[in-house]
Structures are given as structure tokens and as C-alpha cells.
C-alpha positions in Angstrom: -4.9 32.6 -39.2 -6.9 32.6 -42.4 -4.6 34.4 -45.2 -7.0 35.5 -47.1 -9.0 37.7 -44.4 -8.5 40.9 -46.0 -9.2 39.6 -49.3 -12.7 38.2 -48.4 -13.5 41.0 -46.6 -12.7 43.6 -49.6 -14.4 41.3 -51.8 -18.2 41.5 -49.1 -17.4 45.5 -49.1 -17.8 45.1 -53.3 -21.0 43.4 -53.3 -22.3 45.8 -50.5 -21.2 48.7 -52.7 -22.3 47.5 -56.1 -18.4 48.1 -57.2 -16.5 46.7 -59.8 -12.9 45.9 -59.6 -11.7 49.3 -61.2 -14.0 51.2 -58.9 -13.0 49.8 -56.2 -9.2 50.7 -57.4 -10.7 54.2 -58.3 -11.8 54.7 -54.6 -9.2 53.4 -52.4 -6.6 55.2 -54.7 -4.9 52.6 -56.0 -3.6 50.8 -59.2 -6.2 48.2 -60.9 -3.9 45.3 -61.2 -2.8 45.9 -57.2 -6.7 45.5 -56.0 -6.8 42.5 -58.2 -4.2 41.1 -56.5 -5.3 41.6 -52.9 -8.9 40.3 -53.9 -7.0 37.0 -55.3 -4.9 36.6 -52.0 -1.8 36.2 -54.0 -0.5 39.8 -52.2 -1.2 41.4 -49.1 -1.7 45.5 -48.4 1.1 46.9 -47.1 0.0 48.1 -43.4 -0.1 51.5 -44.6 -2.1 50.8 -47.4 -4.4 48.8 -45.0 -4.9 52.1 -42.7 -5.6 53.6 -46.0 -8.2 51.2 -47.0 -9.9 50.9 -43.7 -9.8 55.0 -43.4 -11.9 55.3 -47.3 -14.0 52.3 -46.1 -15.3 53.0 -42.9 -13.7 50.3 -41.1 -12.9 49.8 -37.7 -9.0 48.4 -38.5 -9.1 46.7 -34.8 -11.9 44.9 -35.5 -11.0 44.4 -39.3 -7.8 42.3 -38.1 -7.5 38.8 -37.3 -8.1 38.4 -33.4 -3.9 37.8 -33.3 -3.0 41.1 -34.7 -6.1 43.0 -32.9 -4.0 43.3 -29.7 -1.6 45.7 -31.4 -3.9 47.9 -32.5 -6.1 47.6 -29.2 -2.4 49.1 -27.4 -2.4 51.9 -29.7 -6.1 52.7 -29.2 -5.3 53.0 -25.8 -2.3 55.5 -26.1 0.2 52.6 -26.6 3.0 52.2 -28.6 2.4 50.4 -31.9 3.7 46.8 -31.9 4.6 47.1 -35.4 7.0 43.9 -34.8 3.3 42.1 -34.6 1.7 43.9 -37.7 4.1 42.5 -39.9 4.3 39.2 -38.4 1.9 37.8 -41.1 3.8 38.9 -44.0 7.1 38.0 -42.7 6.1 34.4 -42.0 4.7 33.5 -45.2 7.7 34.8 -47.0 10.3 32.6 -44.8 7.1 29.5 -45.6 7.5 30.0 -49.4 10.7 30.3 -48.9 11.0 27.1 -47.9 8.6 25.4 -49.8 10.6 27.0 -52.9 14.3 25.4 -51.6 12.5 22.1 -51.1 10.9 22.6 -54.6 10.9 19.1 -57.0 11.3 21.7 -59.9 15.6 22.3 -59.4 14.7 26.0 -61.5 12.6 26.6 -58.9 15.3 25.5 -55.9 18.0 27.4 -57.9 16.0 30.8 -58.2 14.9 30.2 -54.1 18.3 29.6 -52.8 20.0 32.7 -55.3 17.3 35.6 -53.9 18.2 33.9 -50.6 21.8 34.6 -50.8 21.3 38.5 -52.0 22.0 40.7 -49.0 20.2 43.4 -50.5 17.1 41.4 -49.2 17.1 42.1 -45.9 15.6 40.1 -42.7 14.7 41.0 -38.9 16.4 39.0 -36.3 13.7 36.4 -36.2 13.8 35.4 -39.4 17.0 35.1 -39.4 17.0 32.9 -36.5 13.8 31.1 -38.0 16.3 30.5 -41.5 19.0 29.3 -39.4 17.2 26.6 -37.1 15.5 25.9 -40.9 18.8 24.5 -42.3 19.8 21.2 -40.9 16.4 20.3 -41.7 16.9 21.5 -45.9 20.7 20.3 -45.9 19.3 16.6 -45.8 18.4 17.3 -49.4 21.0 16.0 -51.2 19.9 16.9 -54.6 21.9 19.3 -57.4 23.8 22.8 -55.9 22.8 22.1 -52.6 25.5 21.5 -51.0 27.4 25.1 -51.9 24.1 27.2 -51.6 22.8 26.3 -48.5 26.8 27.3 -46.9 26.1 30.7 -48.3 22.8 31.0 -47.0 24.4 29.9 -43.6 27.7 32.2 -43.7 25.5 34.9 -44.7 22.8 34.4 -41.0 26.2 34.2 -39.6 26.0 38.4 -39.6 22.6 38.4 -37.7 22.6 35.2 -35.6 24.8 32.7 -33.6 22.4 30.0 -34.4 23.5 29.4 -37.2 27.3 28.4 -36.1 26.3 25.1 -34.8 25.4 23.9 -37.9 28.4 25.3 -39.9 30.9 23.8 -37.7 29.1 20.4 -38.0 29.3 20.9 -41.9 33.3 21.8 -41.4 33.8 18.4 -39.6 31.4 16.2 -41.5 31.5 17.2 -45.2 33.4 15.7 -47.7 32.7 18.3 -50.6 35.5 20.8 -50.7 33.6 24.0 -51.6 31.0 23.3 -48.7 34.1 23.1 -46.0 35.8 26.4 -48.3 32.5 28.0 -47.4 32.6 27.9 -43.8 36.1 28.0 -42.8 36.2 31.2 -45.0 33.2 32.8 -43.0 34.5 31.8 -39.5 38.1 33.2 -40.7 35.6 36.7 -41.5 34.3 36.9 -38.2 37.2 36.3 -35.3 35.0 38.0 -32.7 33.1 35.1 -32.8 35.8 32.8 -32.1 34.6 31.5 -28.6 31.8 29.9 -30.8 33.6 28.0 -33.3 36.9 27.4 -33.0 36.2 23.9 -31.5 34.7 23.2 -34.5 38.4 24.2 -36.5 40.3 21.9 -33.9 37.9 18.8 -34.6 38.4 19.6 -38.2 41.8 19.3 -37.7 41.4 16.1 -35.6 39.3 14.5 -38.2 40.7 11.7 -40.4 37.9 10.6 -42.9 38.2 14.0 -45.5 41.8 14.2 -47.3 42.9 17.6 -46.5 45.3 19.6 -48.9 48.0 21.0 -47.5 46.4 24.9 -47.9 43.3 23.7 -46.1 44.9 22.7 -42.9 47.6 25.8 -42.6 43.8 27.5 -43.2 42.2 25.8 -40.2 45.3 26.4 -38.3 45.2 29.9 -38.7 41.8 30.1 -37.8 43.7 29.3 -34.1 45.5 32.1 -32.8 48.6 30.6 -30.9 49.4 27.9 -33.2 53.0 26.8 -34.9 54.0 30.1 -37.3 57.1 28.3 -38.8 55.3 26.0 -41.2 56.6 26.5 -44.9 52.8 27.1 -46.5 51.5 29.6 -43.8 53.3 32.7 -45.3 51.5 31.6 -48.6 48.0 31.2 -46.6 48.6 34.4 -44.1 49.5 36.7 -47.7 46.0 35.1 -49.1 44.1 35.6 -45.8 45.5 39.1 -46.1 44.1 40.1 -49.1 41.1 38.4 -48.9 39.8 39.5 -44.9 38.8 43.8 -45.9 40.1 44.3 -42.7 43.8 43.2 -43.5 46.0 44.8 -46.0 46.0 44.1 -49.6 49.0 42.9 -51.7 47.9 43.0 -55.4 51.3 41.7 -56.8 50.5 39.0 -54.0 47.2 38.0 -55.2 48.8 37.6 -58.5 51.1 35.2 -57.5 47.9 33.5 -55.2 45.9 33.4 -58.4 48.7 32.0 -60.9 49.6 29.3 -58.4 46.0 28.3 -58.0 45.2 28.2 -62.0 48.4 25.6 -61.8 46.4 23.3 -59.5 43.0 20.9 -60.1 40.0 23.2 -59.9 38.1 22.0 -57.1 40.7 22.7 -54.8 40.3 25.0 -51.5 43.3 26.8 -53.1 41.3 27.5 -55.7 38.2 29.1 -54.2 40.1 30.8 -51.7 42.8 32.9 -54.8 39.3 34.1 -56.7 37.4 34.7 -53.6 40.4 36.8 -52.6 40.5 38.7 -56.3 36.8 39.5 -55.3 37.7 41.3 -52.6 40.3 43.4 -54.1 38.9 46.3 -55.7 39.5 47.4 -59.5 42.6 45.6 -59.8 41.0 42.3 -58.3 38.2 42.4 -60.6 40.7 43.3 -63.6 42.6 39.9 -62.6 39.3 37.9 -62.7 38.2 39.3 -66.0 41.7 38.6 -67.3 41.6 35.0 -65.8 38.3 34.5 -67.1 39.5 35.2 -71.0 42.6 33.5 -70.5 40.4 30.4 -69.9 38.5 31.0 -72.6 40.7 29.7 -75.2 40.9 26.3 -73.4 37.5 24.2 -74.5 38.2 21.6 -71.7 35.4 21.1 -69.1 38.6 21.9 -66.4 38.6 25.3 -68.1 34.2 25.6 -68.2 34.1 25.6 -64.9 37.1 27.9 -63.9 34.9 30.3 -65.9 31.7 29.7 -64.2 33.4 29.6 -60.9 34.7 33.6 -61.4 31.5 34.8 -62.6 29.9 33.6 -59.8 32.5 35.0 -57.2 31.8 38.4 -58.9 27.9 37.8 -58.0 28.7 37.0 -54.5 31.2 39.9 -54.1 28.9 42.3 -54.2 27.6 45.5 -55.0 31.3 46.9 -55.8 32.3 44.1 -57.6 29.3 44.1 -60.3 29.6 47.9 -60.9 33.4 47.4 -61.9 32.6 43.9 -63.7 29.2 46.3 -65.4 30.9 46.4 -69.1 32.4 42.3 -68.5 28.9 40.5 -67.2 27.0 42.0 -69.9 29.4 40.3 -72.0 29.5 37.1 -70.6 25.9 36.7 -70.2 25.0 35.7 -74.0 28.3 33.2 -74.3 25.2 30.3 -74.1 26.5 28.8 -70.9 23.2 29.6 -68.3 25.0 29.2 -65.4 27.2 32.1 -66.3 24.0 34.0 -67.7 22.2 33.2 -64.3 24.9 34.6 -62.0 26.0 37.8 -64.4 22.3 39.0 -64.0 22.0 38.2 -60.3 25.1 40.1 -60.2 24.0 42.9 -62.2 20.5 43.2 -60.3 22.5 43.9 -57.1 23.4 47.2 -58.5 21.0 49.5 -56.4 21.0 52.5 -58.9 19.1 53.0 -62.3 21.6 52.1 -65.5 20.0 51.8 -68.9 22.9 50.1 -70.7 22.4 47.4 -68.2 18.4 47.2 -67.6 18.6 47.0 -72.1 20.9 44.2 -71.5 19.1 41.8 -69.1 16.0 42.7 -71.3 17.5 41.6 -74.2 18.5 38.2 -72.6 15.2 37.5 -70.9 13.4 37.9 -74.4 16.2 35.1 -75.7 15.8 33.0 -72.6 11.6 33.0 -72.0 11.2 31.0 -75.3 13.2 28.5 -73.8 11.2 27.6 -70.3 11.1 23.8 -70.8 14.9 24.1 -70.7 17.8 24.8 -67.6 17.3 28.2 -69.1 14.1 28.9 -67.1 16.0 30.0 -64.1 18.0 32.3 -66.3 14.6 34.2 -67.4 13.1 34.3 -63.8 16.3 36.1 -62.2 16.2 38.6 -65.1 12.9 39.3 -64.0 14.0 39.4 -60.4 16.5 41.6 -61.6 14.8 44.1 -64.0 11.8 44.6 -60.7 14.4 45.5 -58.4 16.1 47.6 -60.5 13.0 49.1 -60.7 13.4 51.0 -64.1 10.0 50.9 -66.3 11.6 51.7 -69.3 10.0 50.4 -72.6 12.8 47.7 -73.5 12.1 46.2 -69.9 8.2 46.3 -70.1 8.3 44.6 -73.7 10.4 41.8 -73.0 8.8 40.9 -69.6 5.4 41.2 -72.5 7.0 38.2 -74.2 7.8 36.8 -71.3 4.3 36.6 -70.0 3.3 34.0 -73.2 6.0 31.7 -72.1 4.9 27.8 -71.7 5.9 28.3 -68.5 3.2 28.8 -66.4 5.5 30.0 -63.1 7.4 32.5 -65.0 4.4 33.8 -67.2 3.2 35.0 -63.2 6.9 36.2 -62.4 7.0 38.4 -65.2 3.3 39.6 -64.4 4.6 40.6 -60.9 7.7 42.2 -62.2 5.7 44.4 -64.6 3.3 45.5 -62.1 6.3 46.0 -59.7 7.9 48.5 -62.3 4.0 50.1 -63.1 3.6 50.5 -59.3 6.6 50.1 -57.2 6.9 47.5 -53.9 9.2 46.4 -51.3 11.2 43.8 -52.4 10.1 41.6 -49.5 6.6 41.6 -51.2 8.2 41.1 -54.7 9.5 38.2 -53.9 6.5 36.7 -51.9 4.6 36.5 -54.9 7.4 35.2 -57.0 7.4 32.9 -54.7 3.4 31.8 -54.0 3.6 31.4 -57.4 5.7 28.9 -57.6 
């Protein structure tokens, strides 16, 4: 299928009509820079719009489509229902394409940005994607380059909601890898999902079986709980059951427990599964979970030890990945954190932040203000840090005047990628669009 059909065929109506751009926008009803867009393929018209477009035009939209999407509209021409599954097919195939192209990316901003949208549920997918992401991954896990290894588990715990084909390639991860946080990753997201359990447990019992990966003594009581009958009288499984029940929602919570979880963690080598499992568990705990992070999180910061660096980064990011409820509690703390100068923590407390679905202006003046300090820098690590607060500001969606100037700046950036990012956030905040085609562009930019 040519991409560009609607595109060319826009641009032939132009010359026919002697219109420029602008009257062509005037006509169809629609923003300037949108038309522009569509006439340089970089995005497509919603289908509505294209009903629109071929209403004021005088187009036949059967005949308008290419001959694979004709069908759809042939059906409804006929008193059919419309395959609407069809229509969209286009769009959502060239997302889950740059998609790819963007995690396989030899620019690591570019594979950090990718594999961070990917992980936000607030981007949702049909069925087949999904299932077109999950038989993706084997194929992307091969690269072995930087934050791989942790990113690509969340992408794969997250399918795990939508699709079973995912769990194949989880449990072979569980058995095979020799990186702590990637085997934390899945076991956590099987424990999540029991009803599942005909599907994976096999994978838990070869984990268990399996001699080459030194196992702490909190990972295997963790793997054996994942197998309902097992041995109950083992000293560390009332330690692992009271974590398991504070951090699986539907168990009870135990926040003097999860202190106790959390202090005896902070005692032991970060890196551990103990580790990831106490402040995923704090996460999950409401107000007084996220008041035990924050506290954590300035405790550390008295310690300048590398240890202590990446306890911190470690939190903020299990505040991003917690959620919704977790960044509105955590509002006041990530806007905080995100101009301490470490990008990583900048990069998830604006990912975090942008996961907020309602308008808040102390926050959208925030990420403004750190985009405007981080778009100077786009031959540094601090590019990604600029192109997820523009992520963030267009799903926020608020065109407010501190937001629209620094995404201004942003546009002179050396960077040519995120001079179009900030382009497509500003037009998304002028003239608002799904996130699905948001990102597309972000994306074909790239």
C-alpha cells in the first residue's frame, strides 16, 4: 500500500482547484499546519476527517481508498456493517512499524524515548497489536545494547493483560537470564496474574530447577510461592508472603509491614530481587507507600555513593511505573526531583507526571521550565529528557503560554528529531489529536 495515497491525491485536487495551502485548510475546515501535514505524509486524516474531506471535495471515498480498504466501504455501500477494524488498519500498523524501527534505533535517546511511550498504559492497543508486539519481542531482546534488558520485561508484563503470547517468551527470560531486575520483572508479573497459572508455572519450576543463575534466598521462596501446594514451613516465606501481600492490590496491605520490607531491603546490596520487590511493593501502597518512598528517597540523598545514586533513581522510577495514583500523590516530590541534574531521574519524574490525565498548571509550568533547560543540551543524554517533556506537555494537552514558549525554544534546538517533536507537540496543543497519532509522528520523525 502506497502511504502517501491521500497525500498525492489532496495535493492533484490543489492544482485542479488553483488552491494554496491555506485555502485548502480554509475549505476543508481545518487548521493550516494539519493540511500541511497530510500533504507531506508525515500524518494521516483521521477516518472522520477523511469522510469530511471527501464530503467538501466531491469524492467518491470507495474509490478514493487504496483497493485494500475499498472493501469496507463497498459493505457499507451495500447496507453492511462498517469494518472499522479494516479502516484503521493502516494507521495502526505504521505505528507498531516505527515503533519498532524506534526500539531498534542506533541513537540510545531515540531507543530510550521508544521503549518509555511503550511502557505507558495510558497508550492503549487493540488485540492485534498487542499480539503483533508480543511475537515482536524475542526478535528486539537479541539487542543487547544499554536498558534493554529491564524495558523490554515491562513492555512484555504489560501485553501480559491483553495477550498469552507473550508468556512464552517471559518464562524463557525467567529461566535463561542472568540479570536480576529482568527475572524481578517477570516473576513479579506472573505472581500478578494467578489465573493464568496453567501457562507459566512450568516456567517457575524450571526456574527453580535451574543451576547456572545464583538465586538469593528471597528469589527462590518467591518462585516457590508462585506454586500453590508447596512447603509453607520455610523460615523466609512469612517475610516473602507479608511482601507479596502488600504488594498484589488484591491482598491486604500491612504498612508497618512494608516498613520493615523496605528497611531490611535498604540493609542489603542494591541490585537485589529484595530490593525491587520492598519499593515496587511501597508503589502499590497508597499515600503512605508513596510517603515511604519519598522519605527513602531523601534519606539517600545525604549518601554521595554511586550505591546510594541509584537507590534514588531506582524509586523515581517505581513511582513512574506505579501509575496514575502514584504520580498525583508524588505531584509536589517529582517536580522537585526533576532539576537535581541527574536525567535519568528528570526522564522518569516527567514520564510520571505526563500520566496524570487531568489539566494541572503547577505541573505543565514545571515540565515547561525543564524542557527550556534541557533543549539547549540535545547533543547530550539530556535529549531524551526534552523529548518526553514534550511527550508530556502534548498529552497533557494544556496550551497554556509557558508550554507553547518553551516547546518555541525547543524548536531551534541542534537537534534536528526533537526540533520536529516539539513542532508536533505544539500543533497537538493548537489542535488537539489522539495520542496514537501523536506519537506516530514523534515517531516517523525519528
Amino acid at each position: 500500500m502506497k502511504p502517501n495515497w491521500f497525500a498525492d491525491a489532496l495535493r492533484l485536487e490543489m492544482v485542479r482547484r488553483r488552491m494554496s495551502q491555506r485555502a485548502m485548510a480554509a475549505f476543508l475546515g481545518k487548521g493550516k499546519s494539519a493540511v500541511t501535514q497530510w500533504l507531506a505524509g508525515t500524518r494521516h486524516p483521521a477516518f472522520a476527517d477523511l469522510c469530511d474531506a471527501c464530503e467538501r471535495l466531491g469524492w467518491d471515498l470507495g474509490n478514493t481508498l487504496p483497493p485494500d480498504l475499498r472493501e469496507s466501504v463497498e459493505r457499507v455501500a451495500e447496507g453492511g456493517d462498517l469494518d472499522t477494524a479494516k479502516i484503521s488498519q493502516i494507521f495502526e500498523e505504521e505505528l507498531l512499524e516505527l515503533m519498532f524501527d524506534a526500539m531498534e534505533s542506533d541513537d540510545s535517546q531515540v531507543r530510550h524515548f521508544a521503549f518509555a511511550v511503550l511502557e505507558d498504559e495510558s497508550l492503549t492497543f487493540s488485540e492485534a497489536q498487542a499480539d503483533a508486539i508480543a511475537n515482536r519481542l524475542p526478535e528486539i531482546a537479541r539487542d543487547k545494547r544499554a536498558f534493554l534488558s529491564s524495558h523490554v520485561v515491562m513492555v512484555g508484563t504489560r501485553l501480559l493483560k491483553q495477550t498469552d503470547a507473550v508468556i512464552p517468551f517471559l518464562g524463557e527470560l525467567l529461566v535463561s537470564s542472568t540479570n536480576v531486575l529482568t527475572r524481578y520483572r517477570v516473576i513479579a508479573a506472573f505472581l500478578d496474574h494467578p489465573e493464568k497459572q496453567p501457562a507459566w508455572v512450568h516456567f517457575v519450576r524450571s526456574a527453580l530447577l535451574g543451576g547456572p543463575v545464583k538465586r538469593d534466598d528471597y528469589e527462590i521462596e518467591c518462585l516457590r510461592l508462585a506454586i500453590p501446594g508447596t512447603d509453607r514451613k520455610h523460615p523466609a516465606r512469612a517475610y516473602v508472603e507479608m511482601t507479596e501481600s502488600i504488594r498484589r492490590p488484591s491482598l491486604a496491605r500491612s504498612i508497618p509491614h512494608l516498613v520493615d520490607v523496605l528497611g531490611i531491603a535498604m540493609d542489603r546490596p542494591r541490585g537485589e530481587f529484595a530490593w525491587y520487590h520492598a519499593i515496587e511493593a511501597a508503589g502499590r501502597s497508597g499515600r503512605e507507600g508513596a510517603a515511604l518512598l519519598i522519605h527513602a528517597f531523601k534519606a539517600l540523598s545525604r549518601e554521595r555513593t554511586s550505591e546510594a545514586k541509584g537507590r534514588r533513581q531506582d524509586i523515581v522510577a517505581a513511582i513512574n511505573r506505579a501509575g496514575l495514583d502514584q504520580a498525583t500523590l508524588c505531584s509536589d516530590f517529582l517536580q522537585s526531583v526533576m532539576y537535581e541534574g541527574d536525567a535519568w531521574i528528570a526522564f522518569h519524574a516527567v514520564s510520571a507526571l505526563g500520566k496524570r490525565a487531568f489539566f494541572t498548571s503547577d505541573v505543565v509550568a514545571s515540565i515547561s521550565h525543564l524542557l527550556e533547560l534541557s533543549a539547549p543540551k540535545s547533543e547530550s543524554e539530556d535529549l531524551h529528557v526534552a523529548a518526553i517533556c514534550c511527550y508530556a506537555l502534548a498529552k497533557l494537552g494544556a496550551p497554556s503560554p509557558e508550554a507553547l514558549a518553551a516547546l518555541g525554544k525547543c524548536r531551534k534546538s541542534k537537534s534536528a528529531w526533537l526540533r520536529v517533536v516539539a513542532r508536533i507537540a505544539s500543533d497537538a496543543l493548537r489542535e488537539p489529536s489522539q495520542l496514537q497519532d501523536v506519537l506516530t509522528r514523534m515517531l516517523k520523525a525519528a
